[in-house]
C-alpha positions as CSV (number, residue, x, y, z in Angstrom):
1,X,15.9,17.2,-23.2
2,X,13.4,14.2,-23.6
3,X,14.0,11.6,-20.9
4,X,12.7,9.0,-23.6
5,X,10.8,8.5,-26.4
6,X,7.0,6.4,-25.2
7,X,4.5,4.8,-27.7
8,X,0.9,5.1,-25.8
9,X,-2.1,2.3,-27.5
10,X,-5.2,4.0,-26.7
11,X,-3.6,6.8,-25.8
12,X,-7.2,9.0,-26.5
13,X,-9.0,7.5,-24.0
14,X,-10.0,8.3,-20.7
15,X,-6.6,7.1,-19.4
16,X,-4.3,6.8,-21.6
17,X,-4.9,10.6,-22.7
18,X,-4.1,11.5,-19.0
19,X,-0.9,9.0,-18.7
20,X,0.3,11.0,-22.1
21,X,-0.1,14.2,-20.1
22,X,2.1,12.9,-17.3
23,X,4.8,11.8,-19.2
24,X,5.3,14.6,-21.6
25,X,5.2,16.8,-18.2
26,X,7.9,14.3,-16.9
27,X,10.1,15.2,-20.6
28,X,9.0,12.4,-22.1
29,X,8.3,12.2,-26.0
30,X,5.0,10.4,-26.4
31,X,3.9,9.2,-29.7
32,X,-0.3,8.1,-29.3
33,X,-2.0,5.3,-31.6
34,X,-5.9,5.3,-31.3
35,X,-8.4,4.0,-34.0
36,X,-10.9,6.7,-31.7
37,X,-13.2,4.0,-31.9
38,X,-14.7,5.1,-28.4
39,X,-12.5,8.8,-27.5
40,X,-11.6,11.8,-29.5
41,X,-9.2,13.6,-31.5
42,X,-9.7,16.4,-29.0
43,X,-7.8,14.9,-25.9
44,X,-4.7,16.0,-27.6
45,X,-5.7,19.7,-27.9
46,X,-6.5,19.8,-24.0
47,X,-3.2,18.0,-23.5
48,X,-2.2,20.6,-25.6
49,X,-3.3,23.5,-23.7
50,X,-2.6,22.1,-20.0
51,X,1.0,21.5,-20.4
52,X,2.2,23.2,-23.6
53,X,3.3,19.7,-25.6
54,X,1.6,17.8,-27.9
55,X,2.1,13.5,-28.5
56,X,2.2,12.8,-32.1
57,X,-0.3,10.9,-33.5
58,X,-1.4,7.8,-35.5
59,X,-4.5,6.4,-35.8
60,X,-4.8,2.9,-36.3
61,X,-6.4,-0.3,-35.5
62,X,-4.3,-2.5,-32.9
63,X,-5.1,-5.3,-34.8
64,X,-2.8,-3.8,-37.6
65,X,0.9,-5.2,-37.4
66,X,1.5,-3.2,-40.2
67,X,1.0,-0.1,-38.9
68,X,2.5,-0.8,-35.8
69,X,5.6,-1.3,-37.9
70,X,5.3,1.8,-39.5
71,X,4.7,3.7,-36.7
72,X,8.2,2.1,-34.9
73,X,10.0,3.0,-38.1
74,X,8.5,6.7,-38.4
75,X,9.7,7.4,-34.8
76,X,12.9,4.7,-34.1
77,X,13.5,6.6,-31.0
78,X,10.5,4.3,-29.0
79,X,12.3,2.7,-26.1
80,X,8.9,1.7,-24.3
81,X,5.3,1.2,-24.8
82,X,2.0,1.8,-22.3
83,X,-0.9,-0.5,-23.7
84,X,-4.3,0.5,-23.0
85,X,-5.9,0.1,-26.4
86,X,-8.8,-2.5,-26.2
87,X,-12.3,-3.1,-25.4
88,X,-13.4,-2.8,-22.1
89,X,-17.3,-3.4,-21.4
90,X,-18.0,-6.0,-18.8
91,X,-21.2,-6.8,-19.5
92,X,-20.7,-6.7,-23.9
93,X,-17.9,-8.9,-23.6
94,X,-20.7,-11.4,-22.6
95,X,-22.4,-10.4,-25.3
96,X,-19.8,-10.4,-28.5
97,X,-16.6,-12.2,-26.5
98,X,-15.0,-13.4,-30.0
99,X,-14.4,-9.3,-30.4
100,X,-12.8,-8.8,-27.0
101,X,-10.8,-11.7,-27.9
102,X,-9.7,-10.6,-31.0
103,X,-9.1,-7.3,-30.7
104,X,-7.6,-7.4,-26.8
105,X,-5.8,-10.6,-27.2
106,X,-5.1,-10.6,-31.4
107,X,-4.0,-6.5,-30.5
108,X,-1.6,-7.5,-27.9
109,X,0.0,-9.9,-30.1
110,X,0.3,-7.8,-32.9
111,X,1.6,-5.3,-30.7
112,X,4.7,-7.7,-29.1
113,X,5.5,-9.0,-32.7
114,X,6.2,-5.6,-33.7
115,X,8.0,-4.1,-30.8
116,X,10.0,-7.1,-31.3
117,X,11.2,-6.6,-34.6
118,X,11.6,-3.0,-33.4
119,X,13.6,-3.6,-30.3
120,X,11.3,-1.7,-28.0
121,X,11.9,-4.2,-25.4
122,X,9.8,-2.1,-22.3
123,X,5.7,-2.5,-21.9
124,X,3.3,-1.4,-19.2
125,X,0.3,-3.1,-19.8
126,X,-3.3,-1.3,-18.3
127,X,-4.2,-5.0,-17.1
128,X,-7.6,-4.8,-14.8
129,X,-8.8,-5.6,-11.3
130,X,-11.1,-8.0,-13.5
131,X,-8.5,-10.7,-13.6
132,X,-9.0,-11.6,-9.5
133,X,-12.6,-12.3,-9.9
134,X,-14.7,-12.9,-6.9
135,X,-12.1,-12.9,-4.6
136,X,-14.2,-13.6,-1.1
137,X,-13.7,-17.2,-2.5
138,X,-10.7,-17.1,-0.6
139,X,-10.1,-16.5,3.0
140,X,-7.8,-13.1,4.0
141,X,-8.3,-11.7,0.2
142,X,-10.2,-8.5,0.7
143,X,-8.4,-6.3,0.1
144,X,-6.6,-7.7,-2.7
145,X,-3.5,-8.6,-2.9
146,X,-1.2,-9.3,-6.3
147,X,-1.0,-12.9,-4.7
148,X,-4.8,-13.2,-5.1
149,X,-5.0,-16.1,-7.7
150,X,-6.2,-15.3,-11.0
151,X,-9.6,-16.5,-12.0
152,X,-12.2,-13.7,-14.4
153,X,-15.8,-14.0,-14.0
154,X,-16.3,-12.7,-17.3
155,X,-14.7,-12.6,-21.4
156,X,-13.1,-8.7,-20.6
157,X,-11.5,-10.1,-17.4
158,X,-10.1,-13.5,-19.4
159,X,-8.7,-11.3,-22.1
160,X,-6.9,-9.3,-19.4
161,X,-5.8,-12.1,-17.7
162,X,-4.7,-13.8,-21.1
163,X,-3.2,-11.4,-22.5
164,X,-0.9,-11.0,-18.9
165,X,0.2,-14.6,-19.4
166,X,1.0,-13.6,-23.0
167,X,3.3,-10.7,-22.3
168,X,4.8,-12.9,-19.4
169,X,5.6,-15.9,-21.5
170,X,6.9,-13.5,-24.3
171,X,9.3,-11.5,-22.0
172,X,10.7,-14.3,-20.5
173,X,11.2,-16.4,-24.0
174,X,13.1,-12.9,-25.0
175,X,15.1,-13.2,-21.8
176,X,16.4,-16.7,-21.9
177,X,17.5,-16.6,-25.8
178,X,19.3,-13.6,-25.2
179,X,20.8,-15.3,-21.9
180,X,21.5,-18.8,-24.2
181,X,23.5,-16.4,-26.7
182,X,25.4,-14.9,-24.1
183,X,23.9,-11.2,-24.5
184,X,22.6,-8.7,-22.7
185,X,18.9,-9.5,-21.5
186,X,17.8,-7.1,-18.7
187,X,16.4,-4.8,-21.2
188,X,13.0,-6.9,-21.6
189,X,10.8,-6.0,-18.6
190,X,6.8,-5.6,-18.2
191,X,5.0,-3.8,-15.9
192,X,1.5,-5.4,-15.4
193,X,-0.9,-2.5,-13.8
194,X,-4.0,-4.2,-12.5
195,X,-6.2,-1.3,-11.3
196,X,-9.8,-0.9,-10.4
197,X,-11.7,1.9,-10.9
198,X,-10.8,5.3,-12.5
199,X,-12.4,8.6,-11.8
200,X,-12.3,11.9,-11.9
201,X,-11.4,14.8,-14.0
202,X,-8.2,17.4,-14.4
203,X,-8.8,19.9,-11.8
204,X,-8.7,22.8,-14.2
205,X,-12.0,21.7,-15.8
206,X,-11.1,21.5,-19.4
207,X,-10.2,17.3,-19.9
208,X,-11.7,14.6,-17.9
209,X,-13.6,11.6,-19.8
210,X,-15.7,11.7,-22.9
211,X,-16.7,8.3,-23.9
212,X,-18.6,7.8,-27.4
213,X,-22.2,6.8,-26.6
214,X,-23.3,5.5,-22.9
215,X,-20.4,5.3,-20.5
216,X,-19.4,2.0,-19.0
217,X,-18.5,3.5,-15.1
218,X,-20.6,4.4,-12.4
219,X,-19.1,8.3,-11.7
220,X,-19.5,9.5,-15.4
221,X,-23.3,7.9,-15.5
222,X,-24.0,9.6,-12.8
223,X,-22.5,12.8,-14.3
224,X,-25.0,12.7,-17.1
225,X,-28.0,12.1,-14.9
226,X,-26.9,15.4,-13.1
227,X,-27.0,17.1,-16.1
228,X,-30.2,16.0,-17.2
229,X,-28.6,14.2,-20.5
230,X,-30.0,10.9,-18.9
231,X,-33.1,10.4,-16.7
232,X,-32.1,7.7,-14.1
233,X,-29.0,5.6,-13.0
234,X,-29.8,1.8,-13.1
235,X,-28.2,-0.2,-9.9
236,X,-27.9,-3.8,-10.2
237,X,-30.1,-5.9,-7.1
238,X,-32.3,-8.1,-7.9
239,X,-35.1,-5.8,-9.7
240,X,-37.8,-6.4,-7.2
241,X,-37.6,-3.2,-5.8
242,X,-37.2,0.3,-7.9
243,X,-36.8,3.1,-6.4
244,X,-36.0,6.9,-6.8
245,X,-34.9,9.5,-4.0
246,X,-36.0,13.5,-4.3
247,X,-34.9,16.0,-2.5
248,X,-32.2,16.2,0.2
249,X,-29.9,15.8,2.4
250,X,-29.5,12.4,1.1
251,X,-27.7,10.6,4.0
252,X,-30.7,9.3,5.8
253,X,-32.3,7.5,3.2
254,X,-29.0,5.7,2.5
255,X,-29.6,3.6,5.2
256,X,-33.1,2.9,4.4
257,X,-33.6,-0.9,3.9
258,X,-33.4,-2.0,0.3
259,X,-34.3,-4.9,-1.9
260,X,-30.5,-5.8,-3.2
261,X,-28.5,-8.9,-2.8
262,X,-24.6,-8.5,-2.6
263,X,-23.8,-8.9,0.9
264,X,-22.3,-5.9,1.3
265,X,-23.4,-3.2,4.4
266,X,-26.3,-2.0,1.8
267,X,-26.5,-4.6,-0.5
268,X,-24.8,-2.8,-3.3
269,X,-21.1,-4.2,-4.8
270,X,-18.0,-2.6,-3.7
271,X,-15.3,-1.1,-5.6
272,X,-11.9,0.9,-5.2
273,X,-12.8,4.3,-7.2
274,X,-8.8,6.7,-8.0
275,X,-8.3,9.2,-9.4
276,X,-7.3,9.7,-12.9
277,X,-4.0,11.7,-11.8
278,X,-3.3,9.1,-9.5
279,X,-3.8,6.2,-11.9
280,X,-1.9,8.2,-14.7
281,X,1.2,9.1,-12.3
282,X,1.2,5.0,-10.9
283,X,2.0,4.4,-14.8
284,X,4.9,7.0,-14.8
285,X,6.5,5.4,-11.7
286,X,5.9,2.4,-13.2
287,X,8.0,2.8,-16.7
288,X,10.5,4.3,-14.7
289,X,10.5,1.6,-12.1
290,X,10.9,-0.8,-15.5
291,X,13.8,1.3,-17.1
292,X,15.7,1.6,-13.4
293,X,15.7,-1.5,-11.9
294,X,14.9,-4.0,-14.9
295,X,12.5,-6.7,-13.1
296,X,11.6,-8.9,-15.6
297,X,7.8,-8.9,-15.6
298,X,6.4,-7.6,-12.0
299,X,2.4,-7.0,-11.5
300,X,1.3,-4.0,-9.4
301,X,-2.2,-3.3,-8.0
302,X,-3.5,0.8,-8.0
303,X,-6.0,1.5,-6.6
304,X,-6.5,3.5,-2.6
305,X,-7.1,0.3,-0.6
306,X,-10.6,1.6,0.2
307,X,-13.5,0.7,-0.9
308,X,-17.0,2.4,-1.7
309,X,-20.5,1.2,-2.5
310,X,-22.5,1.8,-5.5
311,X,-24.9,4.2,-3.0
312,X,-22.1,5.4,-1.4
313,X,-21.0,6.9,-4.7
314,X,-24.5,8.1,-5.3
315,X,-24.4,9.9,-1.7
316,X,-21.4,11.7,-2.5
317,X,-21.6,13.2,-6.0
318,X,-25.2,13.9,-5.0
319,X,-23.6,15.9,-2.2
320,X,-21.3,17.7,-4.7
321,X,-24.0,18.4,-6.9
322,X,-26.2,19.8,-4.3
323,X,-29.3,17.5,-5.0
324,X,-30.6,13.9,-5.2
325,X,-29.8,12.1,-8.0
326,X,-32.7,9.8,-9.3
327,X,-32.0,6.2,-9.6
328,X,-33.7,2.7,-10.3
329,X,-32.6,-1.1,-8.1
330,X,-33.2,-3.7,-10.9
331,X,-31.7,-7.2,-11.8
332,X,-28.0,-8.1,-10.8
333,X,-26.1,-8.0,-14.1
334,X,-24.1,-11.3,-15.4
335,X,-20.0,-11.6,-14.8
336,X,-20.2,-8.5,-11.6
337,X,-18.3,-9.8,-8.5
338,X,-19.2,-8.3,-4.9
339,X,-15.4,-6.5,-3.6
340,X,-13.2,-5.5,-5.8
341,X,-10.6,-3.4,-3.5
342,X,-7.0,-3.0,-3.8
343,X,-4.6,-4.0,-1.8
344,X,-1.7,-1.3,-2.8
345,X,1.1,-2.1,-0.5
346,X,3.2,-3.5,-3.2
347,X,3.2,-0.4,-5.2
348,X,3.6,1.8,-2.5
349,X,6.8,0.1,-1.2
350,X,8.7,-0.9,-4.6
351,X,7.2,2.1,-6.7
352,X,6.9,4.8,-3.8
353,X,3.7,6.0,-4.9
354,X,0.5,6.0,-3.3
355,X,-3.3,7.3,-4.0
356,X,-3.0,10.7,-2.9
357,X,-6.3,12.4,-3.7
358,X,-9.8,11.3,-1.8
359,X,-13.2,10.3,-3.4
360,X,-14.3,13.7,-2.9
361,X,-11.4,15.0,-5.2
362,X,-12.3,12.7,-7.6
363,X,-16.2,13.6,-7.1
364,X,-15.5,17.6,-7.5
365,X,-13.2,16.8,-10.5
366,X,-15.5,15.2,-11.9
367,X,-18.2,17.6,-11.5
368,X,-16.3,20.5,-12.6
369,X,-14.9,18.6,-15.8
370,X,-19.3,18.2,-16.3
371,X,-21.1,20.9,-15.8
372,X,-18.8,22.9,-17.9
373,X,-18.1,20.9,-20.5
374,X,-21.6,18.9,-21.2
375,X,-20.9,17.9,-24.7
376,X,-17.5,17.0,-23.5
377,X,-14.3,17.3,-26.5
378,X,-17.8,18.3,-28.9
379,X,-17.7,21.6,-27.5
380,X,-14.4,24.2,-26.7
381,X,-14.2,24.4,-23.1
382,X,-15.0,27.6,-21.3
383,X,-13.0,31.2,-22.0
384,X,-13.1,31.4,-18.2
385,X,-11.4,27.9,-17.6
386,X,-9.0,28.7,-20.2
387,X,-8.2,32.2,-18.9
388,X,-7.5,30.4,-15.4
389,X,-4.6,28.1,-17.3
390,X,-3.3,31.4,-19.0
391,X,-2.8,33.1,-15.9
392,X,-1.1,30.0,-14.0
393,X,0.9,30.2,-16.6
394,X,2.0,33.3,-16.4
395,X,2.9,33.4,-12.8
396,X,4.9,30.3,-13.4
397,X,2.9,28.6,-10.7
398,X,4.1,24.8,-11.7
399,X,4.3,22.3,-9.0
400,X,7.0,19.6,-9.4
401,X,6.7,16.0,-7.6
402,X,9.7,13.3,-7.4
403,X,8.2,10.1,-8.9
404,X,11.1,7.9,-8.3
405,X,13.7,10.0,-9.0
406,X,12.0,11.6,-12.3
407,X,10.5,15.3,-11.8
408,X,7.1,15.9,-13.0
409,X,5.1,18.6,-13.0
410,X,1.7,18.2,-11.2
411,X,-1.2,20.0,-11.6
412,X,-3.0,21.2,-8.8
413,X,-1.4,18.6,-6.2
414,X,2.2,18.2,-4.8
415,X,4.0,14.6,-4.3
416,X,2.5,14.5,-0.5
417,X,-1.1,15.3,-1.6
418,X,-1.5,18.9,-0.1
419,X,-3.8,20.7,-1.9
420,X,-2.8,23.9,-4.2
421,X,-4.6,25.6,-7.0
422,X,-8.6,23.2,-9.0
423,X,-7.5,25.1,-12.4
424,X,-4.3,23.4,-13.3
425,X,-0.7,25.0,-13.7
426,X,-0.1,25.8,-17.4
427,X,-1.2,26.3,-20.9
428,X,-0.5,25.4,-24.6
429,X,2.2,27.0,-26.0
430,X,2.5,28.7,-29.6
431,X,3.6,25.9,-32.0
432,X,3.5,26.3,-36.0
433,X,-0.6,25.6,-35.7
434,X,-0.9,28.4,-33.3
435,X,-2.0,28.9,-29.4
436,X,-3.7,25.8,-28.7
437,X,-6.6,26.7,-26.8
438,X,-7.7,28.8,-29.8
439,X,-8.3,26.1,-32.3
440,X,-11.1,26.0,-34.5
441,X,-13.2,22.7,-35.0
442,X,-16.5,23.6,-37.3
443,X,-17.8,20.4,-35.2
444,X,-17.1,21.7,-32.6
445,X,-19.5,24.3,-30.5
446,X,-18.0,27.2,-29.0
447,X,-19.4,28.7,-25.7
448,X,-18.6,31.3,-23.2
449,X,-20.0,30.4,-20.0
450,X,-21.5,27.8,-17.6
451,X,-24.9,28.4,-18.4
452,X,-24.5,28.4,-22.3
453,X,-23.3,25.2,-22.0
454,X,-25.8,23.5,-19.9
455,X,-28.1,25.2,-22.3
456,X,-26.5,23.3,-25.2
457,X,-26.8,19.9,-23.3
458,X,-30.4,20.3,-21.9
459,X,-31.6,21.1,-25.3
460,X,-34.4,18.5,-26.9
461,X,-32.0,16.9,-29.3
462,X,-30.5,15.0,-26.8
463,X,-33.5,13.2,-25.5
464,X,-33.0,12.3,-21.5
465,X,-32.6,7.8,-21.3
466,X,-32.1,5.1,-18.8
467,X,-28.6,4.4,-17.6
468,X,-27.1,1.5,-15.9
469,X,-24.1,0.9,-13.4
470,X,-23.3,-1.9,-11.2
């Protein structure tokens, strides 16, 4: 029995994919839209094989109200939406804004006129961190609080932030015509999720992120330097100093003086890096929280409440990896603030939930999800990995966690954070297509082990390139 029936924009992506997976394991029916503009196809099929349910699918552009209406009137059992679909590049929103505008804000829009027409009267919007700007401006605002005022240092973070006040104004125009006609009006509510920085990977190995061309956050560049797929990671100072470590341990160069200029304890900016189960379970608790309690519109920050330099990232998936990573200090990049911490005590007293797993879980997730999958959803993931869900599976080892009164099923983790089982709980079962995790994709390239794939990924068609991270 479905607890409800959840359209999911963007829901191929790097988080939405994961949110789908927590709320079909919570019984909800998820339907995904997704152009695939930067994700793949493929996120289903690991869904798929993790937890044994499948989201329908429809691709389309958000900018289509059209299609939105047809994909309302194909599945009239949506009671909610999660909207992640847009474009999310700091640093190319400087470059082409008039696209972030109109395909974040014009999206959104399109979105809200058709939910309207529809009745769908719920939305979680994936707002960003983005939105506080540099937030040392103001005294006592590290970390950062929802109260933090609003005010983006670049287009991405003003689309965010515009598209908040949009869904804001439009839930509370629903509300108080309903209330002037005497109905019912509790039903409209938004959840506005401002979060910071995702990372990490499912802990069985097979789905983590896959973005189409060079990634936009730190942990995945840093990923493909490890694998060899690109030779350096770029880290925005002031370029007058490049350098690049060998060899290891790696903890005594990190406090080696360098030429970089956030004021910061090693010059490099600071963010709030949780993990993708985390992130995807604080948008569960959230549509609940909407559905149960009806707050109008209520913003939420996610994120651990701890933050982490750029080197300090380096230090510790170098440590995971077992070697120095090679990277390059050069020119501080336009629109980048210096903190950008959470301060989650909101959501962790109204929502009950809390960051549960460390930067180290994130770090080994990560890892795991790399080394074995270097093509990423290009490739089948490893018999071995798969073999690990199957038997899980089998022995019906399936965790359940309480996220505000709804049960979900976890997948490696219990609601308190103790540690079970890296490989996951559970794996596709047979639908009319067949077992999930044997799918055929001619594009696809199917290997059996660790070292075919990191054969595939070092070979000379993918020529090793220059990668940058703030």
């Amino acid at each position: 029995m479905t607890v409800g029936s959840v359209l999911i924009t963007g829901g191929t992506g790097y988080i939405g994919s994961f949110t789908a997976l927590a709320l079909l394991e919570a019984d909800y029916e998820v339907v995904v839209v997704d152009n695939l503009y930067n994700s793949s196809e493929e996120a289903l099929n690991r869904i798929e094989s993790i937890c044994g349910k499948r989201p329908h699918f429809h691709n389309i552009d958000v900018r289509d109200e059209a299609a939105f209406d047809g994909v309302f009137d194909a599945h009239p059992h949506i009671d909610s939406v999660i909207h992640f679909a847009a474009l999310k590049a700091v640093g190319e929103s400087s470059d082409i804004p008039l696209e972030y505008y109109r395909t974040n804000v014009g999206g959104t829009i399109s979105l809200l006129s058709s939910m309207t027409r529809h009745n769908v009267s719920n939305i979680v919007f994936s707002s960003s961190a983005t939105v506080y700007g540099d937030a040392t401006r103001f005294p006592n605002m590290i970390p950062i609080p929802e109260e933090c005022p609003i005010g983006p240092t670049n287009p991405y973070g003003r689309t965010k932030s515009t598209v908040e006040s949009i869904i804001t104004d439009h839930v509370q125009a629903q509300r108080n015509k309903l209330k002037r006609e005497g109905k019912s009006f509790d039903h409209w509510n938004a959840a506005v999720l401002r979060y910071f920085n995702p990372a990490g990977s499912h802990p069985s190995g097979i789905m983590g992120e896959d973005p189409q061309g060079v990634p936009y956050n730190l942990l995945p560049l840093l990923a493909q330097v490890a694998i060899g797929k690109r030779e350096k990671l770029l880290v925005f100072g002031d370029g007058r100093t490049a350098i690049s470590h060998v060899g290891f341990p790696y903890g005594s160069r990190l406090l080696t003086p360098l030429t970089v200029d956030y004021d910061s304890s090693d010059g490099t900016a600071i963010r709030d890096y949780i993990h993708i189960l985390d992130l995807a379970a604080g948008h569960l608790v959230a549509l609940n929280y909407l559905r149960d309690h009806h707050p109008g519109v209520r913003a939420w920050n996610l994120g651990t409440g701890k933050g982490s330099t750029v080197f300090h990232m380096i230090k510790a998936f170098s440590a995971v990896v077992g070697r120095d990573l090679p990277y390059e200090v050069v020119g501080r990049r336009e629109g980048d603030v210096l903190d950008l911490t959470a301060n989650p005590r909101r959501a962790n007293d109204e929502l009950k939930w809390k960051a549960e797993r460390t930067l180290e879980d994130a770090c080994a997730d990560l890892w795991r999800w790399t080394e074995n999958n270097p093509l990423g959803y290009r490739q089948t993931p490893p018999e071995n990995l798969l073999e690990a869900l199957g038997d899980r599976r089998k022995k019906g080892v399936v965790e359940k966690v309480q996220t505000n009164g709804h049960a979900a099923d976890t997948n490696g983790h219990t609601a308190n954070g103790h540690e079970h089982s890296s490989n996951g709980t559970s794996v596709a079962s047979h639908s009319a297509n067949g077992d999930a995790s044997n799918r055929e994709d001619p594009k696809r390239i199917k290997l059996s082990s660790a070292k075919d794939f990191m054969e595939a990924a070092l070979s000379p068609r993918s020529k090793p390139d220059t990668v940058e991270a703030s």
